[in-house]
C-alpha positions in Angstrom: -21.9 225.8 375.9 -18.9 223.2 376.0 -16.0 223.9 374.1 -15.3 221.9 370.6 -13.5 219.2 371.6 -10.2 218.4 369.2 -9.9 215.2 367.9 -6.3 214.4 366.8 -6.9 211.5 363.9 -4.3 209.6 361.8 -4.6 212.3 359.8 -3.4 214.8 362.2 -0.7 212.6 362.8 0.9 212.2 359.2 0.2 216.5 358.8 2.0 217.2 361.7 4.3 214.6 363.6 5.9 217.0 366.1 2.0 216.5 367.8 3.3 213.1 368.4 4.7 213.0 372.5 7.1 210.6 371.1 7.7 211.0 367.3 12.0 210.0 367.8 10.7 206.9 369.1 8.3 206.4 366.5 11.5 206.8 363.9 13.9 204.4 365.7 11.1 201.7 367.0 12.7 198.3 367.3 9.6 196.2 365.9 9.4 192.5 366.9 9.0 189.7 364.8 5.1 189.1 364.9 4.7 193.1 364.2 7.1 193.2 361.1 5.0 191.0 359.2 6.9 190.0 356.2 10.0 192.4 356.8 12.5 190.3 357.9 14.1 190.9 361.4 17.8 192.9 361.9 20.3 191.5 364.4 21.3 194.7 366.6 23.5 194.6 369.1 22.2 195.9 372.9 24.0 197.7 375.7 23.2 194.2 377.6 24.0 191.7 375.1 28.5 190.5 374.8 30.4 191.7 371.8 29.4 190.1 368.3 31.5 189.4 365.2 31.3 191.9 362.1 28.1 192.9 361.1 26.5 191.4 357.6 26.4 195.0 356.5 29.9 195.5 356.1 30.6 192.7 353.8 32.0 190.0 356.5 30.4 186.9 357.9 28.9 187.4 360.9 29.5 185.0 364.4 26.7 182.2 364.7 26.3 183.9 368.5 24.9 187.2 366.8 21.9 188.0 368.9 18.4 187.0 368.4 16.0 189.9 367.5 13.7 188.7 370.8 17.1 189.9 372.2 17.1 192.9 371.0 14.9 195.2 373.7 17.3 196.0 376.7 17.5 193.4 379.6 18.4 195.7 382.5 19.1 192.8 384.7 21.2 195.1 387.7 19.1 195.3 391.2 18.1 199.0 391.7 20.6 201.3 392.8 18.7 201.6 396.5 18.9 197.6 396.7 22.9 197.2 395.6 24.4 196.0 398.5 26.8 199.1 399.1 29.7 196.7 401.1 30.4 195.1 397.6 34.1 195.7 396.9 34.5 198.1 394.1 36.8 195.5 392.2 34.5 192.5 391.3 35.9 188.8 390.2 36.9 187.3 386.8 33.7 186.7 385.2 35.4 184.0 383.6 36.5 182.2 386.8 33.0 183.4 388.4 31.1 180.7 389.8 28.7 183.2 390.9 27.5 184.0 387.1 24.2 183.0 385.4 24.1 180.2 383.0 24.2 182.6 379.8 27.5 184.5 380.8 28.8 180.9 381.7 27.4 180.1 377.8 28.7 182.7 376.2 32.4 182.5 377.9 32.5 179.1 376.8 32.0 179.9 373.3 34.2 183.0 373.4 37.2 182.1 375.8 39.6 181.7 372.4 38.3 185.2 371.1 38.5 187.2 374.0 40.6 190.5 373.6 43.2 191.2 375.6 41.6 194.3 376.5 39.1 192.6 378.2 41.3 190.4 379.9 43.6 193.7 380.8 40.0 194.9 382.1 38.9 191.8 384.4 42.4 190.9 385.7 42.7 190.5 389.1 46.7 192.0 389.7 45.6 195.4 388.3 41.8 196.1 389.2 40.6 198.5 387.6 38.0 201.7 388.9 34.9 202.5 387.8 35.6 205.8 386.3 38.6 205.1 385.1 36.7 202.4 383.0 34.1 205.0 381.5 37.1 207.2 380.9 38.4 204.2 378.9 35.2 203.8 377.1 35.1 207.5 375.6 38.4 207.2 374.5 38.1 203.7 373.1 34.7 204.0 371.2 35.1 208.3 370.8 39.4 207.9 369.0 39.9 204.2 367.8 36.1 203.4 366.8 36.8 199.7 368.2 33.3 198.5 368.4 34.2 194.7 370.1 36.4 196.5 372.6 33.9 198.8 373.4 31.6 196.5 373.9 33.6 194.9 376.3 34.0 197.7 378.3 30.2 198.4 378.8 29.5 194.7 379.2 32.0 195.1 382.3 30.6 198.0 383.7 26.4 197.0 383.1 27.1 193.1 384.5 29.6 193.0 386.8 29.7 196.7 388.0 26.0 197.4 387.9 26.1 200.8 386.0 22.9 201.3 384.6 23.1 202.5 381.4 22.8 206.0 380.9 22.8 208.0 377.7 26.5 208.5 377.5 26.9 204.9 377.3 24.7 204.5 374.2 26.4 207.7 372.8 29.6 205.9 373.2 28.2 202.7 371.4 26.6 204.3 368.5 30.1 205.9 368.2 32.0 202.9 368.2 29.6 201.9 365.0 32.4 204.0 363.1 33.9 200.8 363.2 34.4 200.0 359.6 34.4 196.4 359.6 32.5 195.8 363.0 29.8 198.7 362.6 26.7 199.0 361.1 23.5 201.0 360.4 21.1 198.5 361.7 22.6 198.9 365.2 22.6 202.2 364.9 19.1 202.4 364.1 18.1 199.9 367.0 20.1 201.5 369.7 18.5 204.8 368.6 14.7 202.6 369.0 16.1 201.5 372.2 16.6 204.9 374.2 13.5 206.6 374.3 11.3 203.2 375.4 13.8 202.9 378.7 13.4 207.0 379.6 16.3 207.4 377.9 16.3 210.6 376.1 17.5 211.7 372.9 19.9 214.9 372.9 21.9 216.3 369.8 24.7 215.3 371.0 23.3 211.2 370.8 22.1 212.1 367.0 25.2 214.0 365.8 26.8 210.7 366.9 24.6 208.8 364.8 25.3 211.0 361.7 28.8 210.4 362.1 28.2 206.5 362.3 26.1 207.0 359.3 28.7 208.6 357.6 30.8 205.5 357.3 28.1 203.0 357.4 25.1 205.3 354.8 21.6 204.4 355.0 19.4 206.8 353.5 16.0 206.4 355.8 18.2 206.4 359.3 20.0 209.5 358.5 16.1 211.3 357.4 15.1 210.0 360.5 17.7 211.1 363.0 17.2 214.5 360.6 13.4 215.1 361.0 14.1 214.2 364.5 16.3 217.4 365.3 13.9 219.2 363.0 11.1 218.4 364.8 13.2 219.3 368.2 14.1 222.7 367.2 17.6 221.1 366.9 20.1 223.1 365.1 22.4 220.7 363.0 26.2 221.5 363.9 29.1 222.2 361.7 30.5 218.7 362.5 27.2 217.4 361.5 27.3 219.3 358.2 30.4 217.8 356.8 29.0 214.2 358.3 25.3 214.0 355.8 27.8 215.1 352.9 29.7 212.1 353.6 27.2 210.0 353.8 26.0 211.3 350.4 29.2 210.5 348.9 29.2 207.3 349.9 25.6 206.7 348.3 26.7 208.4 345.1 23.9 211.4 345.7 26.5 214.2 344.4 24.0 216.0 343.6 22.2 216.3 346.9 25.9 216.3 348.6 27.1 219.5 345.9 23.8 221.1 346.8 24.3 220.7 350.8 28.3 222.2 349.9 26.3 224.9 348.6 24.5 225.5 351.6 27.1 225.7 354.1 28.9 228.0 351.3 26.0 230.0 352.6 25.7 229.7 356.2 29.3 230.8 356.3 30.4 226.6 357.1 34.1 226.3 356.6 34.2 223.2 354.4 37.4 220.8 355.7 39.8 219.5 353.7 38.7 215.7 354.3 35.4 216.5 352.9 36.4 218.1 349.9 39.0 215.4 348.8 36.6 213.0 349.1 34.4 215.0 346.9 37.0 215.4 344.1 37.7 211.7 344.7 34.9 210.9 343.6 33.7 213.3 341.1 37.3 212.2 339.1 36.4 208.9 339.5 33.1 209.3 337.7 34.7 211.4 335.3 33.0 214.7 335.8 36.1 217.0 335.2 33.7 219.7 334.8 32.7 219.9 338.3 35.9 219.5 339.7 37.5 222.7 337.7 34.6 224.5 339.2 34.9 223.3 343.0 38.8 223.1 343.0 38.8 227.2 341.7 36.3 228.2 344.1 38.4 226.5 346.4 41.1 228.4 345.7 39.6 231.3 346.0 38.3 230.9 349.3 41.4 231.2 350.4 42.0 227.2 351.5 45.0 225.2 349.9 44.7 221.8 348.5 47.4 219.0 349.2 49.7 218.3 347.0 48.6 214.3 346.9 45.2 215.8 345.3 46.6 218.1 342.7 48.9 215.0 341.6 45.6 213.0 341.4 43.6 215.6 339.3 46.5 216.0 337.2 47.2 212.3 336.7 43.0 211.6 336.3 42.4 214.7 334.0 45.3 213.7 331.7 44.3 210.4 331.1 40.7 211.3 330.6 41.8 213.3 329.2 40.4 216.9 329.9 42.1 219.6 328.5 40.8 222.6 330.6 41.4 220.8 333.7 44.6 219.5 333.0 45.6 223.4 331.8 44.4 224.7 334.9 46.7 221.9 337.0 49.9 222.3 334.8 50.0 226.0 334.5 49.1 226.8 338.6 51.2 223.5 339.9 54.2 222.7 337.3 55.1 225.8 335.7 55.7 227.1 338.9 57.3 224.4 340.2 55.0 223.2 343.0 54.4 220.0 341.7 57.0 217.6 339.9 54.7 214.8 337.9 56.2 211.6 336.5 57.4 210.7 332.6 53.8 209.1 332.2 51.7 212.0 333.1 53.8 214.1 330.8 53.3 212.0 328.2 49.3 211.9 328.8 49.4 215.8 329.4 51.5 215.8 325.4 48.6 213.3 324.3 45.6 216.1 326.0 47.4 218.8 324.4 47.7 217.2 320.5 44.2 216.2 320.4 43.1 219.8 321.5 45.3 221.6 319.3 47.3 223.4 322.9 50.6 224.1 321.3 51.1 226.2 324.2 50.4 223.7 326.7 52.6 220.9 324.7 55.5 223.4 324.4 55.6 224.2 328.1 55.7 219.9 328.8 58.5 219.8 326.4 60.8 222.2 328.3 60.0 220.6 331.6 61.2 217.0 330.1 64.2 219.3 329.0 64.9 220.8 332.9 64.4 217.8 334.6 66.8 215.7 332.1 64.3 213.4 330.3 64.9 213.0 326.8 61.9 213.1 324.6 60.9 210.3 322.9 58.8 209.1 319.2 55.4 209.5 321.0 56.2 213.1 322.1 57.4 214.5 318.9 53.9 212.6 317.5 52.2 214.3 319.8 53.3 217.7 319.5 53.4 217.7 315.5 49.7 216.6 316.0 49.6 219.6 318.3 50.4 221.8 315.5 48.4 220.2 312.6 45.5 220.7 315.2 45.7 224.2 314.9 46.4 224.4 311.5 49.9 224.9 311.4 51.5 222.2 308.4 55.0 223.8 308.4 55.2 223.5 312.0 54.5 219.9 311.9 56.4 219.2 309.4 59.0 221.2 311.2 58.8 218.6 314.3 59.4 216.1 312.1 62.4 217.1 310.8 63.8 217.8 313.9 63.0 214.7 315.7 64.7 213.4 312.8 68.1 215.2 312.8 68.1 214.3 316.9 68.7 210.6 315.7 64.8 209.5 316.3 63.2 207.5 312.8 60.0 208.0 311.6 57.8 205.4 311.5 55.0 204.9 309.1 52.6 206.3 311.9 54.4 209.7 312.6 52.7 210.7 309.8 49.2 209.9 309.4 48.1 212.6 311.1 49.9 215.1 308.7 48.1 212.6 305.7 44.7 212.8 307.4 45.0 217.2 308.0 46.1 217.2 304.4 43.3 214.9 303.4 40.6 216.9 306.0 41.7 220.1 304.8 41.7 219.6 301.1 45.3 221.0 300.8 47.6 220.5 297.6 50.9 218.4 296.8 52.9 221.5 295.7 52.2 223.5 298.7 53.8 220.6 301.0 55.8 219.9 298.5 56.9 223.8 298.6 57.2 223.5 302.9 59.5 221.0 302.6 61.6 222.6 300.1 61.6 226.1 302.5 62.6 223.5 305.3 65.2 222.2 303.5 66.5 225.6 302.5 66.9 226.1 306.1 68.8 223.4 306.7 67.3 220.0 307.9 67.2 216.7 306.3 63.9 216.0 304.8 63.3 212.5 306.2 61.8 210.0 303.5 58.6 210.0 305.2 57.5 213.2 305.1 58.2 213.2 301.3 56.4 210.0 300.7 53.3 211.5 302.5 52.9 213.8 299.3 53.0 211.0 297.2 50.5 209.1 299.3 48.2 212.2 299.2 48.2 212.1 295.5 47.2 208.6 295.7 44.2 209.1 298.1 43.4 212.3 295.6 43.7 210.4 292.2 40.3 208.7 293.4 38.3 211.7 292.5 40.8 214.0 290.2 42.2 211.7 288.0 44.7 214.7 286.3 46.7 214.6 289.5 49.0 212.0 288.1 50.9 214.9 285.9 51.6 216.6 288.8 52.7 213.4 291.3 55.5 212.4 288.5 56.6 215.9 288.3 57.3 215.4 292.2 58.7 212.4 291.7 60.8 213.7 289.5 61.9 216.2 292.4 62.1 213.8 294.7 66.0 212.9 294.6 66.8 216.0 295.0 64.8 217.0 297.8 65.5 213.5 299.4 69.0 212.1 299.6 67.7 208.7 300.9 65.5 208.8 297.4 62.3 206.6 296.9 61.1 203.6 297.6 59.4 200.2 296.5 56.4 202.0 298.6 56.6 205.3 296.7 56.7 203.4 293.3 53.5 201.4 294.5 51.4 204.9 295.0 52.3 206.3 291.7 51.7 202.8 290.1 48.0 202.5 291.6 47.0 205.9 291.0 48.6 205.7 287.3 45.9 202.2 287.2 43.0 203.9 288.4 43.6 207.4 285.7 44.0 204.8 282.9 47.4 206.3 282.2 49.7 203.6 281.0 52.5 205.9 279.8 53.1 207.2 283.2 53.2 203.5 284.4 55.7 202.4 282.1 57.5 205.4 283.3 57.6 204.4 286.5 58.4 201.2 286.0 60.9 202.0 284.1 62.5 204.1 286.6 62.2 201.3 289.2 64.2 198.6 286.9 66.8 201.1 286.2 67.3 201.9 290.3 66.9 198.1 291.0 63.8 198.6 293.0 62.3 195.5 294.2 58.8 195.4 293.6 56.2 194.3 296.2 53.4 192.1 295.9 51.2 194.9 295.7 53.2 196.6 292.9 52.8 193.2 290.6 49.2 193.1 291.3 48.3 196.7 290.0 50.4 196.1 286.9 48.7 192.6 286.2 45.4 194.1 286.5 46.4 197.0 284.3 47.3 194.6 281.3 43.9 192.8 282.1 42.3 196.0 282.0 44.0 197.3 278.3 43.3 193.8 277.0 47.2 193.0 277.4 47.0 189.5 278.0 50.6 188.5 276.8 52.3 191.2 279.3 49.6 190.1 282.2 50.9 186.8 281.7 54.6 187.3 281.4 54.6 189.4 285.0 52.6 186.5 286.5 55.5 184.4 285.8 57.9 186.5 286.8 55.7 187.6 290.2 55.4 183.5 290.6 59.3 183.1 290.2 59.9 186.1 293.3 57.7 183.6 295.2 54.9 186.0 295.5 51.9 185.9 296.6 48.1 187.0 295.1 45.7 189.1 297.3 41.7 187.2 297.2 40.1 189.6 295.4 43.4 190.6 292.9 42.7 186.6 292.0 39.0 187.3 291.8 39.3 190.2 289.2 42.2 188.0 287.1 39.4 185.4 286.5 36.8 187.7 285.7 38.6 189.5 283.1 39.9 186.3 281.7 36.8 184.5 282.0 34.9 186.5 278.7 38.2 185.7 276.9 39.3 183.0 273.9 43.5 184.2 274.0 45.2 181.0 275.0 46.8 184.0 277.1 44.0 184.2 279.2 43.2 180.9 279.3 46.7 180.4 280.6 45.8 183.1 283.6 42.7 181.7 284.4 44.5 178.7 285.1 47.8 179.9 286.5 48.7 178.5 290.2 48.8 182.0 291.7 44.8 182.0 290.9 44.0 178.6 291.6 46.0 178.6 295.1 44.1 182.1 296.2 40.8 180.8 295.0 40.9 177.3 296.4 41.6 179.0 299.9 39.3 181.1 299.2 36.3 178.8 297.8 36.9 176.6 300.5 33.9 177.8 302.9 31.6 179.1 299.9 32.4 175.1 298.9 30.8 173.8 302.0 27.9 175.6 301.7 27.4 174.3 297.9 27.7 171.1 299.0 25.0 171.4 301.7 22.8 172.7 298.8 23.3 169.9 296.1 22.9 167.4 299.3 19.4 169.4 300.0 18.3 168.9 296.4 19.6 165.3 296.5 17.2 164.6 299.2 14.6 165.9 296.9 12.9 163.9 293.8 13.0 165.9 291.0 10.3 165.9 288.0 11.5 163.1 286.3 11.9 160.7 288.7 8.6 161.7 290.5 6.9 160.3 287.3 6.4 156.7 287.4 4.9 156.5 284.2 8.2 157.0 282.7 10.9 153.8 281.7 13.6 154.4 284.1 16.0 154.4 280.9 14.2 157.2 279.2 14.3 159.1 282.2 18.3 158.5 282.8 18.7 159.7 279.0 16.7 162.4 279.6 18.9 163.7 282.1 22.0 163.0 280.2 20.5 164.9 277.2 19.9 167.9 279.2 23.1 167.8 281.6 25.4 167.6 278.7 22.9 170.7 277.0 23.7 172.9 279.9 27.3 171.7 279.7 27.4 173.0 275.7 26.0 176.1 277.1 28.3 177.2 279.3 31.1 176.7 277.2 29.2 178.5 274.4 29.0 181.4 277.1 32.6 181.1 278.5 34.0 180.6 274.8 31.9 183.3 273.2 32.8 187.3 273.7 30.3 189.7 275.1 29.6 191.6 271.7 29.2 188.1 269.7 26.4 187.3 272.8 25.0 190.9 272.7 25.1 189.7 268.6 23.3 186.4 268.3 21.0 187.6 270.4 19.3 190.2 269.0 19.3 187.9 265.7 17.6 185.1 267.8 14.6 187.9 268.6 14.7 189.1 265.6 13.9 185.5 264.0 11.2 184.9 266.8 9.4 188.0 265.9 9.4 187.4 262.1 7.6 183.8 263.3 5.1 185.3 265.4 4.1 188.0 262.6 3.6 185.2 260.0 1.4 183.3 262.2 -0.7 186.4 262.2 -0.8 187.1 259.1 -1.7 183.4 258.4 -4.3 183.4 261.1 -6.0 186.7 259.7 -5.8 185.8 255.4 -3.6 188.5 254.7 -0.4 186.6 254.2 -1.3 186.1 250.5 -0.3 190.4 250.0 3.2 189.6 252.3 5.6 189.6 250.1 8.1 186.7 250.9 11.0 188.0 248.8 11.6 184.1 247.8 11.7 182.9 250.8 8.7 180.9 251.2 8.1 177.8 248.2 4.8 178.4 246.7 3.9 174.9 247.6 4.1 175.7 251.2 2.3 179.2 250.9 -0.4 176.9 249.6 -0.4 174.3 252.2 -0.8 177.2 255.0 -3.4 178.3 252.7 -5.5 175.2 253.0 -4.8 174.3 256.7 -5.9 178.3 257.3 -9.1 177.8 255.7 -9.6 174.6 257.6 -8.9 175.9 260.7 -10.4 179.3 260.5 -13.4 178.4 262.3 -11.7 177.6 265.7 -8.6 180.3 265.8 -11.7 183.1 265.1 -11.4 184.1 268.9 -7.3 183.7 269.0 -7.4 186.2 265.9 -9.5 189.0 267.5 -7.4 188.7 270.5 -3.9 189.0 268.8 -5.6 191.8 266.5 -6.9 193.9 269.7 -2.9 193.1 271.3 -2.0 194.7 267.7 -3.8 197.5 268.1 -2.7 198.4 271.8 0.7 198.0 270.8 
């Protein structure tokens, strides 16, 4: 019985490709145009082919004499070794000089005379010629050290035309090196000199595809390294150290750190020393995305592999983490690199180190930056101080903070209005009182420093911000002011007297505002616009017209200036007035210059309104029946009605409105009720009380019996709406 014959399918085939005799060339195939179909063709450069201008890969523009991809397949135009003619003088002619050449070399040396290198030349010349295998010597050093791809190419386009050396496998090695090249190389010519090989019984060793891993390395493409990859797989090829560290790269350049942090991994395993090239660029570019995280972790096990680390990295991490920032990672840098004095960073590192440490609360950490701007002679500046008082409030420390403070401010350094918001907005976070700050800086200044005006004033501010929900904290704020003198030499103010004024407004507690103001005119304190605004609207709030007015004047006379919506709430609460006072407010020129500016844009849009209703007829004139001089009157009668109206409103108090009212209801309902009662015959029990003449209870009488007939239905209804209600 014949055995069962094995049919290897295309299924076989995609299973298993090792069944393939020739699965590399498969990977590396150089298709032609009529093959490819719709994928477009790659220029590559050939072993046969002259040096071409940069690649389009590498961002350049390539040389119009970039070969065709018909040119791509190798063109082994040298005789057979057995048919050289052996007496040829090892030291051929200048090609460029050779009359002897074929047309093409003669095209291409016309078109490339100006741009020949003068390695080439130093190659062809005819006072120094040159051996053959001191030229292949050449051309492992020149493609294997320097990566010069043109020169390279040079050199094998010497040796393959005018020396007949057929190419060999070393020489594509050397080529797919010289793709390194970062502005000549590519991965496209990597890719076709790799389809190239196996087609000419060329074959592929390791040493050909470690090469093109290390091409690949500078120049990634992610399907020509798998390739080259399944193809040592599926030769029982072992991938080298070397070759290792060159697919990380190549992952870091595509951004795949998580394939190139597993693959570290891996050769963490195999017992693969990882060089220092490979993992800077790794921490290069895992601080350049910003994942501080992951570089703590690889730098420390780093370090406890036993490798060192430059000292241009640890100034990067530092300089990266701090400006983040990252507090862990910038710790972990300072205390192993500056505290010991390995590493010397710059004024603005500090300074971003100060800013990690004060948003993180590390007092530590900001104490140790401190004394190394003290050793190496750098005096600290406003930021600094800020930064390590924020330091402090961040772990909860006030008196600390507050102790900064102070002593930035008895080394000669003012406070500024920012140096303490962060102490206003812990104080505000944490819910704290006035007298215990007020009590810190009265143990600060038993100890001997001069309490600056602004920490003081930040009490008083914090009053203010709590006199929006608490309105009893007034007492206590003028107590403190009261202290305030004493505990301040500088004393308050116009800014001081502007928080207790507002918060004294919104607690309705006018006796502590004429306190205060009082106090201001006795110390001369000039008021600023903000402190005339809060006492206008204070009058206008107790009905004070007269003093409203007077301090208008006198805010008008300083040359001051009203906020938009202090103008807005003046002619509000003057608007439901009669005083001639507020009449006189309403139209003062401090309101009318803040609400003209301010009206201007709402204006426009009223204007595009009236213009819109303009376009359309109204009732009146959309009746024709009407004289035209009945309907003009008509309009007058009712413009000038809406006119009496508002003034009616505008003159009239809200109670009086409230008032009339409910007496013009009142009258509608006693109406309504009658013409019941008429409708139904029971108005003759109503008692009128006098105020209907008998003469007209009898007319109704007579025009109800008349019409009783047809308001039958009417009656039933109202009754049955009677009844429900």
């Amino acid at each position: 019985m014949p055995p069962n014959t094995l049919i290897l399918g295309g299924l076989w085939y995609c299973l298993r490709p090792s069944l393939i005799p020739t699965s590399s060339a498969r990977h590396f195939r150089t298709w032609k145009p009529s093959e490819r179909h719709n994928l477009p063709p790659v220029p590559t450069a050939s072993i046969s082919l002259p040096p071409t201008e940069p690649h389009p890969s590498t961002g350049r523009t390539g040389r119009e004499d970039v070969p065709k991809p018909s040119d791509v397949e190798p063109k082994f135009t040298d005789p057979p070794l057995d048919q050289q003619d052996s007496s040829q003088p090892e030291e051929y002619r200048d090609p460029l000089r050779d009359a002897s050449a074929t047309t093409v070399d003669h095209t291409w040396i016309s078109r490339s005379r100006n741009r020949i290198s003068k390695v080439y030349r130093w190659i062809i010349s005819k006072s120094k010629p040159k051996r053959t295998d001191f030229l292949e010597g050449k051309l492992e050093k020149v493609a294997g050290k320097t990566y010069d791809l043109k020169n390279t190419m040079y050199i094998l386009h010497v040796l393959v035309r005018y020396r007949h050396i057929r190419p060999d496998v070393r020489h594509y090695r050397a080529l797919i090196i010289a793709n390194c090249d970062p502005v000549h190389g590519s991965a496209d010519q990597v890719r076709a000199l790799l389809g190239e090989m196996e087609p000419n019984g060329i074959p592929l060793d390791s040493a050909t595809l470690h090469a093109a891993l290390k091409a690949l390395a500078v120049h990634p493409d992610y399907l020509v390294r798998e390739n080259v990859l399944q193809t040592l797989r599926d030769r029982w090829l072992s991938l080298s150290p070397d070759g290792w560290h060159w697919v990380v790269a190549g992952l870091v350049r595509q951004n795949q750190f998580e394939l190139a942090l597993d693959h570290i991994a891996q050769m963490r395993m195999k017992n693969i020393p990882v060089q220092n090239w490979l993992h800077g660029l790794i921490i290069y570019n895992l601080c350049e995305i910003e994942d501080f995280d992951e570089v703590l972790r690889q730098m420390d096990s780093r370090l406890q592999q036993g490798y060192d680390i430059s000292l241009d990295l640890w100034h990067y991490v530092l300089d990266a983490a701090s400006e983040a920032p990252h507090r862990k990672l910038t710790r972990y840098v300072w205390r192993r690199m500056v505290e010991l004095g390995y590493l010397r960073p710059a004024y603005g590192t500090c300074r971003n180190v100060l800013t990690a440490a004060g948003r993180e609360g590390d007092v530590l950490l900001a104490a140790s930056v401190f004394r190394y701007l003290e050793d190496i002679g750098i005096p600290r500046g406003l930021e600094d101080y800020e930064a390590m008082a924020e330091a402090h409030l961040m772990s909860g420390n006030l008196y600390s903070a507050l102790e900064v403070l102070c002593t930035m401010h008895k080394c000669g350094i003012a406070l500024e209005k920012s140096s303490t918001r962060s102490v206003l907005t812990f104080m505000i976070m944490t819910r704290a009182a006035p007298r215990d700050a007020w009590n810190i800086l009265k143990q600060l200044k038993l100890a001997g420093y001069d309490i600056p005006f602004d920490c003081a004033n930040v009490v008083i501010e914090f009053c203010e911000n709590k006199a929006l929900y608490d309105p009893s904290i007034v007492d206590e704020a003028v107590t403190l002011y009261k202290e305030f003198y004493s505990l301040c030499p500088s004393g308050a103010s116009a800014s001081t007297y502007n928080s207790l004024i507002s918060m004294c407004r919104r607690a309705f507690r006018r006796d502590a505002a004429m306190f205060i103001i009082k106090e201001m005119s006795a110390l001369n304190v000039m008021p600023r616009d903000e402190t005339f605004e809060d006492i206008i609207l204070m009058c206008l709030e107790r009905n004070n017209f007269r003093s409203a007015y007077h301090y208008s004047q006198d805010f008008m006379e300083r040359g001051g200036r009203l906020s938009k919506d202090a103008a807005v709430q003046m002619r509000d609460k003057c608007s439901a007035s009669t005083d001639q006072f507020a009449i006189g407010l309403q139209d003062h020129p401090l309101v009318r210059r803040e609400l003209k500016s301010s009206d201007g844009d709402e204006g426009n849009q009223e204007r595009k309104q009236v213009s819109t209703r303009m376009r359309q007829p109204s009732r009146l004139m959309a009746n024709p029946s009407r004289p035209r001089e009945k309907r003009e009157a008509q309009a007058v009668r009712r413009a000038r009605h809406n006119i009496r109206r508002a003034r009616r409103r505008i003159e009239v108090s809200r109670e009086t409105r409230i008032t009339m009212n409910k007496e013009r209801r009142r009258r509608k309902r006693r109406v309504e009720a009658f013409k019941r009662l008429v409708r139904t015959k029971k108005w003759a029990d109503c008692k009128t009380d006098g105020r209907i003449p008998e003469d007209q209870m009898k007319a109704s009488n007579d025009r109800a019996d008349s019409g009783e007939s047809t308001s039958r239905d009417s009656a039933g209804s109202i009754d049955s709406g009677e009844k429900a209600s």
